[in-house]
N, C-alpha and C positions, 0 to 999 in steps of 0.2 A: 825105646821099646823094652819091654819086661818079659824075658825069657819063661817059658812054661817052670822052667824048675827054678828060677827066682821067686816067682811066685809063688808055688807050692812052698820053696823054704819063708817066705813072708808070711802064709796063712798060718803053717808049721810054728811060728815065733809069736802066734795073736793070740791073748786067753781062750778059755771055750764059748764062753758067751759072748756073742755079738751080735747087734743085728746086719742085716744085709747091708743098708745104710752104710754102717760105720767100717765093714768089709771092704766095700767099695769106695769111699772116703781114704783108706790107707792104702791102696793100691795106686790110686791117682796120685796122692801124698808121692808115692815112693817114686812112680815114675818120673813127676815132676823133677823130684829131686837129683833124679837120674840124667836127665837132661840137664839140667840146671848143672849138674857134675861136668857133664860135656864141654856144654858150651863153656863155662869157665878154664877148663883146658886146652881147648881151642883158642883159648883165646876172643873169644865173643861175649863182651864183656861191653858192657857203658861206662863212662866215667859219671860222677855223678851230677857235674854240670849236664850233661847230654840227660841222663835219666830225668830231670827238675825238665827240662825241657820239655821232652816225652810226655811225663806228666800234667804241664801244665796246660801241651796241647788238647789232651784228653779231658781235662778240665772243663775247658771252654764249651 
């Protein structure tokens, strides 16, 4: 989750022009990443035999 003043400091870092769109496009971006931060510290991580796996089931 992305704290009110993470946020403010993320809009605060975006040029002036944007549209809402692309606003909201980098907030999702950032939280993602934010997560994705986590879990890799965590330890919640695939190997990439398992990820090809994953994958392939969704394939199907």
């Amino acid at each position: 989750m992305i704290t009110k003043t993470q946020l403010i400091s993320t809009l605060d870092n975006l040029p002036e022009n944007l549209t809402i769109d692309q606003v909201i496009d980098h907030i999702i971006f950032i939280d993602k990443v934010k997560k994705g931060m986590a879990d890799s510290a965590s330890g919640r991580v695939n190997t990439k035999e398992k990820a090809r796996l994953k994958l392939n089931k969704m394939l199907r």
